[in-house]
C-alpha positions in Angstrom: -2.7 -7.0 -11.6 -1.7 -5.1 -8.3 1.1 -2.1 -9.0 4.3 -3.1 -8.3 4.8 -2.2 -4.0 7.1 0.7 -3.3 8.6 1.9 -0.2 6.3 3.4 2.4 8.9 6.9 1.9 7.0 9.1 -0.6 9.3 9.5 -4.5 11.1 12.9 -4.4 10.4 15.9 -6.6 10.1 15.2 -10.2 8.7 12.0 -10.1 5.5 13.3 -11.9 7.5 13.9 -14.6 9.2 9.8 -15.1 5.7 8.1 -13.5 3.9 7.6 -16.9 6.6 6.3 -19.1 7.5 3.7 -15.9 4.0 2.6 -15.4 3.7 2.1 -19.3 7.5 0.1 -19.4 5.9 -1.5 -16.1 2.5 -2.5 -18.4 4.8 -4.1 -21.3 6.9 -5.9 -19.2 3.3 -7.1 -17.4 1.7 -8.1 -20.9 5.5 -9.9 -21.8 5.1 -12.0 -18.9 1.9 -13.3 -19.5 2.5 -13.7 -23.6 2.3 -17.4 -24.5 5.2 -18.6 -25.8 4.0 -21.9 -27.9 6.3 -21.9 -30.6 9.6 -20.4 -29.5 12.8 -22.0 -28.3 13.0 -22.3 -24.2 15.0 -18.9 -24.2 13.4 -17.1 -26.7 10.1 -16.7 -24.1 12.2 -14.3 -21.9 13.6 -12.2 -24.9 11.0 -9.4 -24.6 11.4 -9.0 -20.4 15.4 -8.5 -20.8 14.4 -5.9 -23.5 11.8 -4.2 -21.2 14.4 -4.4 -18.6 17.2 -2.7 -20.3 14.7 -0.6 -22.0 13.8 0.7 -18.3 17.4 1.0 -16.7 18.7 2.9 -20.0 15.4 5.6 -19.2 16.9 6.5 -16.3 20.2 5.9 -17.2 19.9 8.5 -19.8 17.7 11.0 -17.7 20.5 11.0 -14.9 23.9 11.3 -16.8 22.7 12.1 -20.5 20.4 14.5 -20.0 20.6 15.7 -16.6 16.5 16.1 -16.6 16.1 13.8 -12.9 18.0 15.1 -9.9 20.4 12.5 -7.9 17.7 12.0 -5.0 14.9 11.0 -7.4 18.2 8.7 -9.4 19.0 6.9 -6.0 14.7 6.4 -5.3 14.2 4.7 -8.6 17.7 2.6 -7.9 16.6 1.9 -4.4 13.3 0.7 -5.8 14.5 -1.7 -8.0 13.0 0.4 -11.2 16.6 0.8 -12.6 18.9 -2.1 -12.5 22.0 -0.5 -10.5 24.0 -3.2 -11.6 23.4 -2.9 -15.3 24.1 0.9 -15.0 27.6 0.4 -13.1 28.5 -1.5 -16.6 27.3 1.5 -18.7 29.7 3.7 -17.2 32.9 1.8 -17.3 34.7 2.2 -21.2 33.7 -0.7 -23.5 30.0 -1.7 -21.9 28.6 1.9 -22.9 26.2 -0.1 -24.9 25.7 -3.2 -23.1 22.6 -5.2 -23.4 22.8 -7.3 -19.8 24.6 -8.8 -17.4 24.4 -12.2 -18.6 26.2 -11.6 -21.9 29.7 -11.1 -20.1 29.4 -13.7 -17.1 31.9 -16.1 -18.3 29.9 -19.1 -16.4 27.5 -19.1 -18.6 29.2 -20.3 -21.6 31.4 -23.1 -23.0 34.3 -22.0 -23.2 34.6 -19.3 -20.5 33.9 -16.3 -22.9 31.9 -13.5 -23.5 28.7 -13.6 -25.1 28.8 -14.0 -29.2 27.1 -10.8 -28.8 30.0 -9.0 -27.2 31.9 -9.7 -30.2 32.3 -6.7 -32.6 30.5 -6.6 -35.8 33.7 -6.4 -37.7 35.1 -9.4 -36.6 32.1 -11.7 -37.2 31.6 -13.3 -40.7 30.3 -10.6 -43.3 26.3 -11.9 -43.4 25.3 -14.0 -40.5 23.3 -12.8 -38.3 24.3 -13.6 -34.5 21.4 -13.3 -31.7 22.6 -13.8 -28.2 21.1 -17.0 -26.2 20.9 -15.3 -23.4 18.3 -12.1 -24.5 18.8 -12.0 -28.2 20.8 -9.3 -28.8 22.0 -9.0 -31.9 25.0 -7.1 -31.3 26.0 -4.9 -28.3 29.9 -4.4 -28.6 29.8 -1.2 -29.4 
């Protein structure tokens, strides 16, 4: 498969540094595409992109404001190129979604009842023993 088209602009300084742990995140998220899914619920086939997904956002989420390892130019680049969700990241950085899996899982049009996710829900106040995975990307708990 082709790699995924980037801007004509050349990446910033320090690139070098991020470019093999994207193209391997890039690779999974390739090989989860293609992974039949005979067997699983409807849902349960996109499970392992949304975890790819957040898996590459919280990289460079963590890089930027963690860490401090990437420099803002190189942060905006992999933003502007769609390689970090800047959407998902806004979330991270408000109080309460520090932890959040994705933006499904606090849309409130998505559900019955015009709630959260089950997944948003705290640990503490589920029932002690069952396990809750999230329609939406299977979390099993993101609260916090």
């Amino acid at each position: 498969m082709p790699k995924v088209k980037r801007s004509k602009k050349p990446p910033p300084d320090g690139w070098e540094l991020i470019e093999p742990t994207i193209d391997e995140l890039d690779q999974k998220l390739r090989e989860a595409e293609i992974e039949p899914h005979e067997g699983k619920r409807k849902v349960e086939g996109l499970w392992p992109i949304f975890r790819i997904h957040h898996q590459k956002s919280r990289y460079i989420y963590d890089l930027f404001y963690r860490r401090k390892a990437i420099s803002r130019e190189l942060y905006e680049y992999c933003l502007k190129e769609n390689i970090a969700d800047k959407n998902l990241i806004a979330k991270w950085k408000k109080q309460g979604y520090e932890n959040l899996c994705c933006l499904r899982c606090i849309q409130t049009r998505d559900t019955n009842f015009g709630t959260n996710c089950i997944c948003r829900v705290p640990k503490g106040k589920l029932e002690a023993g069952k396990i809750v995975e999230c329609v939406h990307c299977g979390c099993r708990g993101c609260s916090g």
